[in-house]
N, CA, C and O atoms as CSV, one atom per row, in Angstrom:
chain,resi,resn,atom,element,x,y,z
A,1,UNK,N,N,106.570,124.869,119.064
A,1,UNK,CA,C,106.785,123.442,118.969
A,1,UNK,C,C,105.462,122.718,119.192
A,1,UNK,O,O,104.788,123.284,120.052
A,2,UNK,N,N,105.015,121.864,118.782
A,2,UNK,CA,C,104.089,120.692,118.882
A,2,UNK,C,C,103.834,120.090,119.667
A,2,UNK,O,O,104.808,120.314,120.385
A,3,UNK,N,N,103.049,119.185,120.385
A,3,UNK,CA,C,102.760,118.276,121.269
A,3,UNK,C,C,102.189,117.214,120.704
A,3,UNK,O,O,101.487,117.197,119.694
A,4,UNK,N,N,102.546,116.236,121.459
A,4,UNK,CA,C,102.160,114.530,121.060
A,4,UNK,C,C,101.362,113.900,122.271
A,4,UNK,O,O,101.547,113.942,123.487
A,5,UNK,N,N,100.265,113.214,121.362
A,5,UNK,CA,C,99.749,111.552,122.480
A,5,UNK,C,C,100.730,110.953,122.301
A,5,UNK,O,O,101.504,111.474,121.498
A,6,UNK,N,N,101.168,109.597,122.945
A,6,UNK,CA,C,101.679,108.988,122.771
A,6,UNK,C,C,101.043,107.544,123.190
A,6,UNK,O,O,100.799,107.488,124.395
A,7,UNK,N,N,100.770,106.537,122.562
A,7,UNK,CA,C,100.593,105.271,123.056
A,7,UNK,C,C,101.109,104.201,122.654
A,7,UNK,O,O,101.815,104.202,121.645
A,8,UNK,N,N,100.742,102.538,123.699
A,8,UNK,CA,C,101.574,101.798,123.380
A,8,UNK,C,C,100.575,100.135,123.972
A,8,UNK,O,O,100.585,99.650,125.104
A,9,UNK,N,N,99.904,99.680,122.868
A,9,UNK,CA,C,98.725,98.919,122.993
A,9,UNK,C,C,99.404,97.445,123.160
A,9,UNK,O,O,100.507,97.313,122.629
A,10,UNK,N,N,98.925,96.474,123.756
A,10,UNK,CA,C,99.010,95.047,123.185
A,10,UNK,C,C,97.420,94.666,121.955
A,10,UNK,O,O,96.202,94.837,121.977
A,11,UNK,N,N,98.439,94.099,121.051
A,11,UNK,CA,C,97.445,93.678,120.208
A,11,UNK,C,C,97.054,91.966,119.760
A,11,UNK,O,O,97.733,91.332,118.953
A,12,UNK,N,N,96.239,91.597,120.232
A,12,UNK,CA,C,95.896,90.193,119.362
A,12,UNK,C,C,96.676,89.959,118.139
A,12,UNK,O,O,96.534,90.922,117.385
A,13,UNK,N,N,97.387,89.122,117.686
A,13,UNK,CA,C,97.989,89.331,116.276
A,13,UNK,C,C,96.674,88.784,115.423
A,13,UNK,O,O,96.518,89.432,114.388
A,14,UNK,N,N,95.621,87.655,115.648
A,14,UNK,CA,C,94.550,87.693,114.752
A,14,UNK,C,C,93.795,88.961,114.990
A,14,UNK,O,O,92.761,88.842,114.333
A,15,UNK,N,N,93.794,90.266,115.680
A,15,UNK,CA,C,92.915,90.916,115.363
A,15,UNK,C,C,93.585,92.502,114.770
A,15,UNK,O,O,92.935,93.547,114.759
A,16,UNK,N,N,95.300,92.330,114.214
A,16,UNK,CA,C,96.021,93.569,113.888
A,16,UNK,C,C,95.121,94.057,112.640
A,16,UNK,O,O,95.031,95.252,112.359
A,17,UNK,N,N,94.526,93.145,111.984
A,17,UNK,CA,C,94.103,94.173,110.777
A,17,UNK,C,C,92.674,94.646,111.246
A,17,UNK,O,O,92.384,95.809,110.968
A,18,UNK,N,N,91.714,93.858,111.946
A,18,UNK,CA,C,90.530,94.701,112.583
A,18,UNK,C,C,91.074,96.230,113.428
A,18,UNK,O,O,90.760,97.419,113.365
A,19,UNK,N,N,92.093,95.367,114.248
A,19,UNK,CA,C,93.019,97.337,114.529
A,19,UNK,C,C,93.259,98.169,113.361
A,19,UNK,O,O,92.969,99.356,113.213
A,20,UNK,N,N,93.684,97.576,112.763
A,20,UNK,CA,C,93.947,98.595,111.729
A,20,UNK,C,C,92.981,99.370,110.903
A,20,UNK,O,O,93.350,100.380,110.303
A,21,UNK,N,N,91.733,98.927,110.850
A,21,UNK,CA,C,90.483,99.207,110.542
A,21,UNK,C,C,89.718,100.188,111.686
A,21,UNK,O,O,88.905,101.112,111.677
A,22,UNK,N,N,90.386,99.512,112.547
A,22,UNK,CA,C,89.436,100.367,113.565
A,22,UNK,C,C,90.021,101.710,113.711
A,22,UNK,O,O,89.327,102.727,113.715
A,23,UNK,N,N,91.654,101.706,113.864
A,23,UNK,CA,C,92.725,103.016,113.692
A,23,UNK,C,C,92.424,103.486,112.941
A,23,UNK,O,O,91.996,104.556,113.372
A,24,UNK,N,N,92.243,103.427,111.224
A,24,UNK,CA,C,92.054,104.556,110.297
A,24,UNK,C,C,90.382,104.853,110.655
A,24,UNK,O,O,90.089,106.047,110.595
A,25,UNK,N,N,89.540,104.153,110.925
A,25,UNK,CA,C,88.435,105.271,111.484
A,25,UNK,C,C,88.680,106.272,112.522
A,25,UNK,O,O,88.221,107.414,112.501
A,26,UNK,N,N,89.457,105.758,113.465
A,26,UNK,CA,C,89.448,106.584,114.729
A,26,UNK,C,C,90.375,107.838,114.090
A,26,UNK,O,O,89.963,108.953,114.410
A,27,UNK,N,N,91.571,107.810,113.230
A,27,UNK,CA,C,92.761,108.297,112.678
A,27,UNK,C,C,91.794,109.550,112.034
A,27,UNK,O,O,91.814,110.702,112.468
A,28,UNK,N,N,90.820,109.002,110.739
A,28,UNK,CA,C,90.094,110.601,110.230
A,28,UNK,C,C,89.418,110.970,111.111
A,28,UNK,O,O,89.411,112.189,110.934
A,29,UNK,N,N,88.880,110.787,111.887
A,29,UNK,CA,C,88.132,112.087,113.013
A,29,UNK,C,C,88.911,112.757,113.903
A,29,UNK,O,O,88.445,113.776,114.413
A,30,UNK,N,N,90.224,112.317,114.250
A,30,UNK,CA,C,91.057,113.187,115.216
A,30,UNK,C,C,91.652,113.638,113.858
A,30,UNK,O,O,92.166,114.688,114.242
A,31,UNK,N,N,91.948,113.569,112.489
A,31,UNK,CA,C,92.451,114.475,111.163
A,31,UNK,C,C,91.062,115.548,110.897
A,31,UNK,O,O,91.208,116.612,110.295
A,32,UNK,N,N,90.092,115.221,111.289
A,32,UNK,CA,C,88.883,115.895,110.907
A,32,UNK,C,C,88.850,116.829,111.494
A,32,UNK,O,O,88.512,117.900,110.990
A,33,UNK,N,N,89.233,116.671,112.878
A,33,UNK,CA,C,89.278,117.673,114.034
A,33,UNK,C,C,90.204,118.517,114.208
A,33,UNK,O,O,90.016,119.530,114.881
A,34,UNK,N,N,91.379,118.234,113.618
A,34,UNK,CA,C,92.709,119.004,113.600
A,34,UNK,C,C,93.904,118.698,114.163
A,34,UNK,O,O,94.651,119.641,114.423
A,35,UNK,N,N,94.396,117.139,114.511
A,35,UNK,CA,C,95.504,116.681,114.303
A,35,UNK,C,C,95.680,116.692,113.361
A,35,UNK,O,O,94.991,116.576,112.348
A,36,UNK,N,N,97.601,116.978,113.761
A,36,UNK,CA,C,98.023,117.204,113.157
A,36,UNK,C,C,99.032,116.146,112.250
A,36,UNK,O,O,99.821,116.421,111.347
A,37,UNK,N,N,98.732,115.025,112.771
A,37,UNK,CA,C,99.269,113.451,111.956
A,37,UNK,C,C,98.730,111.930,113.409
A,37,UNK,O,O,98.811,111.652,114.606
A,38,UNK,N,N,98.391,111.611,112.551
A,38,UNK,CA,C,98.100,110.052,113.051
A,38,UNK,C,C,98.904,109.162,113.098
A,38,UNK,O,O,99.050,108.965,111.892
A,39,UNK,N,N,99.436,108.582,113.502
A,39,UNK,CA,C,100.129,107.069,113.158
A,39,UNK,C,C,99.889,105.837,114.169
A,39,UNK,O,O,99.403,105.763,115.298
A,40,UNK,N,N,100.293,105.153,113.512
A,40,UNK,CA,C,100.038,103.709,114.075
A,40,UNK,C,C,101.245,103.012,114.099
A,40,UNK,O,O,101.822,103.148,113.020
A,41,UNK,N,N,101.564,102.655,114.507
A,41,UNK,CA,C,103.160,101.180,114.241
A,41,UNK,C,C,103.261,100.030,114.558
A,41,UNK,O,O,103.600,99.793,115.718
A,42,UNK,N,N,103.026,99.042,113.730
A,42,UNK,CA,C,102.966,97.492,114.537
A,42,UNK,C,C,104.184,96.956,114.816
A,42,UNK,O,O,104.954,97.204,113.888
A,43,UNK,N,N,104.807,96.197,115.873
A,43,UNK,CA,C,106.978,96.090,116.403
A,43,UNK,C,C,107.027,95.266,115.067
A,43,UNK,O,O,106.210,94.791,114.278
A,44,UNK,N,N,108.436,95.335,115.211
A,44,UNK,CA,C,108.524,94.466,113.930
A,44,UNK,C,C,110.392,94.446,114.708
A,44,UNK,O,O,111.145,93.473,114.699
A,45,UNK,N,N,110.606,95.441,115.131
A,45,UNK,CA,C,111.867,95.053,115.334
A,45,UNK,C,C,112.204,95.647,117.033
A,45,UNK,O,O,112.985,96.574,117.247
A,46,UNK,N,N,111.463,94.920,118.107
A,46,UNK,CA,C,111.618,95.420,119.384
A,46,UNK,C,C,111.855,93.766,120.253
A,46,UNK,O,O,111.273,92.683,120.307
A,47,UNK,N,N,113.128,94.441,120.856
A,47,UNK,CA,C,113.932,93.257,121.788
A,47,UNK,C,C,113.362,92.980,122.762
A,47,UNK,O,O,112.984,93.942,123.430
A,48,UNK,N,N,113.041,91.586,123.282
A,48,UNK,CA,C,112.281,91.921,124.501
A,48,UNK,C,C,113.451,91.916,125.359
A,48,UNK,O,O,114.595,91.820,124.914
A,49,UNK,N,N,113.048,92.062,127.089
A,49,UNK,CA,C,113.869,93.007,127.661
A,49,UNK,C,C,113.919,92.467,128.951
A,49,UNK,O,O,112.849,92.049,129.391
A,50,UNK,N,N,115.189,92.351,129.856
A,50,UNK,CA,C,115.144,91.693,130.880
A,50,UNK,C,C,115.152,92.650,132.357
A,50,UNK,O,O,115.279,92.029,133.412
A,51,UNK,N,N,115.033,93.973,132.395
A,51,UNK,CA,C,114.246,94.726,133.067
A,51,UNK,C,C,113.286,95.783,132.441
A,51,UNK,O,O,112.563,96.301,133.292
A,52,UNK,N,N,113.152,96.096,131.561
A,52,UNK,CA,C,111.682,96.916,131.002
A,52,UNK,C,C,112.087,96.750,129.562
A,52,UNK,O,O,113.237,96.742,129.122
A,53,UNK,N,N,110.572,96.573,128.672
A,53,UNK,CA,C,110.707,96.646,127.450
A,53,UNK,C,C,109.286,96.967,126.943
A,53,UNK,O,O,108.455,97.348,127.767
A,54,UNK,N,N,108.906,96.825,125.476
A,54,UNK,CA,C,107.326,97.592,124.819
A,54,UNK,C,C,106.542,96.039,125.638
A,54,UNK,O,O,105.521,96.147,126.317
A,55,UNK,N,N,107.132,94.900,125.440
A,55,UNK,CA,C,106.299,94.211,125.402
A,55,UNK,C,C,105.707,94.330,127.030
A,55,UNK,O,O,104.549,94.535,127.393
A,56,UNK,N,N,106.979,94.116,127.884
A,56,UNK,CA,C,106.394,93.954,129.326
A,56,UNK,C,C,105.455,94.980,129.814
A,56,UNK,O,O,104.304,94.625,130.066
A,57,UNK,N,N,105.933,96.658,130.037
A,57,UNK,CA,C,105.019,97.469,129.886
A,57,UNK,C,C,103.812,97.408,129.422
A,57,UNK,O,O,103.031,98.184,129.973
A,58,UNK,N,N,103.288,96.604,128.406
A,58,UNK,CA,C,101.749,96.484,128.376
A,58,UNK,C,C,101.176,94.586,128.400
A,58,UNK,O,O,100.396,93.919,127.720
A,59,UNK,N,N,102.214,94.273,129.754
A,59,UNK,CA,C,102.062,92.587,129.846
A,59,UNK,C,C,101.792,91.723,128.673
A,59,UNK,O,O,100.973,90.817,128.824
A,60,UNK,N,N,102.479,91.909,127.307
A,60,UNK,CA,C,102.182,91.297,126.252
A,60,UNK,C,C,101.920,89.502,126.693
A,60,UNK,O,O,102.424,88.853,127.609
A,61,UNK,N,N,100.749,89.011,125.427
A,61,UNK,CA,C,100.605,87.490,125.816
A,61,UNK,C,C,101.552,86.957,125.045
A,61,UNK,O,O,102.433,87.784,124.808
A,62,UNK,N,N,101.772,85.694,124.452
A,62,UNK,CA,C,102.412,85.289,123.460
A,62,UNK,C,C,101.486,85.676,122.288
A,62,UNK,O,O,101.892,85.969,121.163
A,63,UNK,N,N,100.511,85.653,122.581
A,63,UNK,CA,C,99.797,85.226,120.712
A,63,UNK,C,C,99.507,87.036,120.424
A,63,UNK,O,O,98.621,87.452,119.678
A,64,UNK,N,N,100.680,88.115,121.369
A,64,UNK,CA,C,99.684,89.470,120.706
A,64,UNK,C,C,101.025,90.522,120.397
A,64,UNK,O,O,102.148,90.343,120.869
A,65,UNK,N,N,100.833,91.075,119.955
A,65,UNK,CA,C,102.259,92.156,119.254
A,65,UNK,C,C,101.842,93.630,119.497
A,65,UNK,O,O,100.785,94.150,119.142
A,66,UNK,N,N,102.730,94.128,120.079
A,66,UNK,CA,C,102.820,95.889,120.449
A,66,UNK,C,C,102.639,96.751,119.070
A,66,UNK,O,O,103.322,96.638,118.052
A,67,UNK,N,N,101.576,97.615,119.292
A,67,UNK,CA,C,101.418,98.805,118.909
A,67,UNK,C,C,101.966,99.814,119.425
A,67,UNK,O,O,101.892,99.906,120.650
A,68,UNK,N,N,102.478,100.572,118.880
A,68,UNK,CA,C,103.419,102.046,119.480
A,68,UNK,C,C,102.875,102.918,118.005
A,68,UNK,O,O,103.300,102.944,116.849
A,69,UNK,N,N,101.403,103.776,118.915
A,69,UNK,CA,C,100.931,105.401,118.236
A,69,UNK,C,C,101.489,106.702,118.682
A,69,UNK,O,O,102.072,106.997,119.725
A,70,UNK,N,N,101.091,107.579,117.388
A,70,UNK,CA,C,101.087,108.831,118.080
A,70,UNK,C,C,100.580,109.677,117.280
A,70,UNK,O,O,100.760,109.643,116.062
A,71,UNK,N,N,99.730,110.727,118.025
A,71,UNK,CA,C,99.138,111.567,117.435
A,71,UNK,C,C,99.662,113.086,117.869
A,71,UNK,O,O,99.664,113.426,119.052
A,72,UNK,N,N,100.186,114.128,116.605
A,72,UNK,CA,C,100.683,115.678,116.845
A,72,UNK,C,C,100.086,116.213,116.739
A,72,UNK,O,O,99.421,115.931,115.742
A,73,UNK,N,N,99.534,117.658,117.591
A,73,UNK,CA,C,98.988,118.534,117.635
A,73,UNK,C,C,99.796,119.747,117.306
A,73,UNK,O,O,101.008,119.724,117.088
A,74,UNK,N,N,99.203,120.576,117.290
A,74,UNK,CA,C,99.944,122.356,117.195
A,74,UNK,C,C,100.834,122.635,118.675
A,74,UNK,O,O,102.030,122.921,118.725
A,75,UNK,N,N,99.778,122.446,120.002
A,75,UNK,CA,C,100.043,122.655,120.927
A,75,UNK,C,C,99.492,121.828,122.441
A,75,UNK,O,O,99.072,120.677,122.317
A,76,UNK,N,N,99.505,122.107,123.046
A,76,UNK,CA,C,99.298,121.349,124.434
A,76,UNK,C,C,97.371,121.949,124.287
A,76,UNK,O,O,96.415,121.210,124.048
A,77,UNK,N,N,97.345,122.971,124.448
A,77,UNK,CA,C,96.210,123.433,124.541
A,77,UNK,C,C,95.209,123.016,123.144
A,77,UNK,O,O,93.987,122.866,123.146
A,78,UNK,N,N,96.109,122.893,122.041
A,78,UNK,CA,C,95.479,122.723,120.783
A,78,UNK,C,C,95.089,121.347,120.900
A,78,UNK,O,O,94.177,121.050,120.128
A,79,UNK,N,N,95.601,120.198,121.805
A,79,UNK,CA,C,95.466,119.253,121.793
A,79,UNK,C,C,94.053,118.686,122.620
A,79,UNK,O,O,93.341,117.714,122.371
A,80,UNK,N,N,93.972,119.648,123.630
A,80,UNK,CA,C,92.688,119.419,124.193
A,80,UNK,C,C,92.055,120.066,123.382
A,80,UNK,O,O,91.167,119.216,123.323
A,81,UNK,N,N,91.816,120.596,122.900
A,81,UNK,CA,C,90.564,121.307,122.138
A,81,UNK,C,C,89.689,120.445,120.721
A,81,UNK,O,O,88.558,120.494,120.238
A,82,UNK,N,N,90.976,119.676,120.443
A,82,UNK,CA,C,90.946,118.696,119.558
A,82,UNK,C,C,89.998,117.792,120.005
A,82,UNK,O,O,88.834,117.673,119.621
A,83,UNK,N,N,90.928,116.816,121.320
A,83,UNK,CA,C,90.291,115.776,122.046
A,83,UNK,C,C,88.629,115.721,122.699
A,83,UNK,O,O,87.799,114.867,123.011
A,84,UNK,N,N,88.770,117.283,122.670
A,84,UNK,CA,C,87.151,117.319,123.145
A,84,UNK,C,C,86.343,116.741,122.434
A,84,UNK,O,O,85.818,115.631,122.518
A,85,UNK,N,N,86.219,118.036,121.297
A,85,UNK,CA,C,85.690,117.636,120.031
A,85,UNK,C,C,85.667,115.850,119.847
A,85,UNK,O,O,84.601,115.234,119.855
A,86,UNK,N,N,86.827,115.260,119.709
A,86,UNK,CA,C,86.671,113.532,119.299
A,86,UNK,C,C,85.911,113.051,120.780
A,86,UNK,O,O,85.357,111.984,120.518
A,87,UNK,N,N,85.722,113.323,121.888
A,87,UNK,CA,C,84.993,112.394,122.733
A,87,UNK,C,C,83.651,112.953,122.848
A,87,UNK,O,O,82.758,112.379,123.472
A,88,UNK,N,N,83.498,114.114,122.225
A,88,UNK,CA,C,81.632,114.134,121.854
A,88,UNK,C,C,81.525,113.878,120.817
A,88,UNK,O,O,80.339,113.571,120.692
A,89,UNK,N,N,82.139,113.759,119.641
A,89,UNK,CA,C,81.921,112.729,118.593
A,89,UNK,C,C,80.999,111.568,118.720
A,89,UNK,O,O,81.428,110.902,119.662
A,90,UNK,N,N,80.183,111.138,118.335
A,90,UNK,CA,C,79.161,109.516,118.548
A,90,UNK,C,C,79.662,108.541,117.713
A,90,UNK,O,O,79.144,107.425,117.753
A,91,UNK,N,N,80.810,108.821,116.773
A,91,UNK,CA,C,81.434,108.025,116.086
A,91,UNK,C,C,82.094,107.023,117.120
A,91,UNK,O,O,81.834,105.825,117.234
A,92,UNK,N,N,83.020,107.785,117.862
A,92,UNK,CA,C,83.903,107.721,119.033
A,92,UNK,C,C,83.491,106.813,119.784
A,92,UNK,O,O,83.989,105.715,120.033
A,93,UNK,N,N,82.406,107.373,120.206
A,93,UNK,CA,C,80.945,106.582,121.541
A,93,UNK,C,C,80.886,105.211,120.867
A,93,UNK,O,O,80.836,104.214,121.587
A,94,UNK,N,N,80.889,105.093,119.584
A,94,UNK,CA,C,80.712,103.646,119.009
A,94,UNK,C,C,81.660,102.826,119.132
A,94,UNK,O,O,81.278,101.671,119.320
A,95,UNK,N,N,82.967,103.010,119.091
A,95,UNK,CA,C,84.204,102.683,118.882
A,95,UNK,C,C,84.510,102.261,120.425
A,95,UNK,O,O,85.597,101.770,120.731
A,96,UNK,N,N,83.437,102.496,121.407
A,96,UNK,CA,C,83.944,102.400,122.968
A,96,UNK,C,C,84.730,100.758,123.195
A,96,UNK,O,O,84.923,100.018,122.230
A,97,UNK,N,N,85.078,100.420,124.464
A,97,UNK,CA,C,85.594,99.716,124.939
A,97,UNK,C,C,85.216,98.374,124.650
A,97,UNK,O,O,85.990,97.419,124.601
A,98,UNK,N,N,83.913,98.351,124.451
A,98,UNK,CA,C,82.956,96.282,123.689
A,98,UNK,C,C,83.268,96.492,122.579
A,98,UNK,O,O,82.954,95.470,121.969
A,99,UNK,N,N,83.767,97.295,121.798
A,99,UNK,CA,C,83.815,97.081,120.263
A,99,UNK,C,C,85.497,97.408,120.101
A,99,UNK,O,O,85.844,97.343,118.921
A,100,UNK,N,N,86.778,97.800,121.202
A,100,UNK,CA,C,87.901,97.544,120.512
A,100,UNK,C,C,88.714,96.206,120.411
A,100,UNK,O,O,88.749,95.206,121.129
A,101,UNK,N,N,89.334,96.548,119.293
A,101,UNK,CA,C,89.965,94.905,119.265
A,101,UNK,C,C,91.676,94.678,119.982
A,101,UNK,O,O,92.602,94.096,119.417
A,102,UNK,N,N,91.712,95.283,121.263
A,102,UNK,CA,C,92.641,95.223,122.123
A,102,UNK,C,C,92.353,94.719,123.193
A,102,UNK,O,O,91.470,93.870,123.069
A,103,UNK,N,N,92.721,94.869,124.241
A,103,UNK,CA,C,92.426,95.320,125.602
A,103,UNK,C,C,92.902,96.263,126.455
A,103,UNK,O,O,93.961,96.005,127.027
A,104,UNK,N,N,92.283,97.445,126.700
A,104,UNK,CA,C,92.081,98.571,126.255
A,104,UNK,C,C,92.649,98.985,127.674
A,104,UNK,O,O,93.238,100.066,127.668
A,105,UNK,N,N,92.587,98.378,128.790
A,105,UNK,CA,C,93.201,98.394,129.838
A,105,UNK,C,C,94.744,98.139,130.404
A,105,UNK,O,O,95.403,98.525,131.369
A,106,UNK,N,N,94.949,97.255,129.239
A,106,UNK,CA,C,96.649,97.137,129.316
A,106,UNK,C,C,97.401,98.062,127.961
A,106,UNK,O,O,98.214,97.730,127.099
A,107,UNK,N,N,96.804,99.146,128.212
A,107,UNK,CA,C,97.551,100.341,126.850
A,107,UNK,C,C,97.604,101.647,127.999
A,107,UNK,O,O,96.888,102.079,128.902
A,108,UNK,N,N,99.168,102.040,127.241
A,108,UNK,CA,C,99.551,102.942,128.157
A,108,UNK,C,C,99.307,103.837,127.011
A,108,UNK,O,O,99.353,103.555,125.814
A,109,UNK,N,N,98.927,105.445,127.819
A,109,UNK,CA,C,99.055,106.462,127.050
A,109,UNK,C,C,99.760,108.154,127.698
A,109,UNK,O,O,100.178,108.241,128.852
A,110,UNK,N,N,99.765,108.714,127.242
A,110,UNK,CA,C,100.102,110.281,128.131
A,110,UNK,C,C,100.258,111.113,126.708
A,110,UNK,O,O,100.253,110.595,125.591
A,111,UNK,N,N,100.387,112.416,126.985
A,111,UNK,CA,C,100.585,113.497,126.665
A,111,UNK,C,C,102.102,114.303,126.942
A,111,UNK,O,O,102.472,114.847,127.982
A,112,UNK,N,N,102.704,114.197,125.864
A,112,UNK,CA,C,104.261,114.741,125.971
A,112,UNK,C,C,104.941,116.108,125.048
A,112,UNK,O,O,104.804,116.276,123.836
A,113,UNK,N,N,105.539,116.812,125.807
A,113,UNK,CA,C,105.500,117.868,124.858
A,113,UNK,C,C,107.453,117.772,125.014
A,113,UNK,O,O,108.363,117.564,125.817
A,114,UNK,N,N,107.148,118.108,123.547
A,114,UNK,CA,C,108.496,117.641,122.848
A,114,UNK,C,C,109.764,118.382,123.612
A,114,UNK,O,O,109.503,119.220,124.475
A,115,UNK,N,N,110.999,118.101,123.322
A,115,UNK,CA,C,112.227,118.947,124.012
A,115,UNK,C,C,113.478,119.324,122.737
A,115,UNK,O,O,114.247,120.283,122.675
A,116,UNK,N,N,113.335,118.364,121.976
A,116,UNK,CA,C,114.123,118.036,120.311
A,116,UNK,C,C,113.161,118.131,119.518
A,116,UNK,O,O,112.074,117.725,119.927
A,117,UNK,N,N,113.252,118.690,118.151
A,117,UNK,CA,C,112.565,118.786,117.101
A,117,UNK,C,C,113.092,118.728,115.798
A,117,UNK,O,O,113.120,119.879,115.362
A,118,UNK,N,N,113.610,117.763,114.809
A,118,UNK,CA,C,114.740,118.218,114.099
A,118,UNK,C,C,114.265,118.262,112.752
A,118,UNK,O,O,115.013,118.626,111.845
């Protein structure tokens, strides 16, 4: 079975398509490296929520809309081996924290290995 990143960004809504620009760069070098699929998802249909929801979890503002990624690997181990590789990348190094178009501090992420696969 596979293993997944999983994340879940607030995004500026004037800056979703610079994300999106910035995602398909970041997207071919973890494909370059050997993930095993990229994705991105901007909400389009998420309730907000009167004890936990996408938005509160990453303190959404009004003017910014949730991203929910994920990236599959082969394996848990395949996944670090991957990740290495992308953070000695200098592509990566460029892409650091002054140049994303989030805020990079209110994005949750982890590493989950699947239980269903269908």
């Amino acid at each position: 079975m596979s293993y997944v990143d999983g994340f879940v960004v607030p995004v500026p809504k004037k800056n979703v398509e610079a994300y999106r620009r910035f995602s398909r760069k970041a997207g071919k070098i973890w494909m370059e490296y050997g993930a095993l699929e990229y994705l991105e998802c901007v909400a389009d249909d998420v309730p907000p929520g009167k004890v936990t929801s996408f938005a509160m979890s990453v303190k959404l503002k009004k003017d910014e809309v949730v991203v929910f990624s994920w990236i599959r690997y082969k394996s848990r181990k395949h996944r670090d081996a991957v990740n290495k590789k992308v953070m000695a990348d200098p592509r990566i190094a460029k892409m650091g924290p002054d140049n994303m178009p989030f805020d990079g501090k209110r994005m949750i992420y982890g590493g989950f290995k699947p239980i269903v696969s269908l």
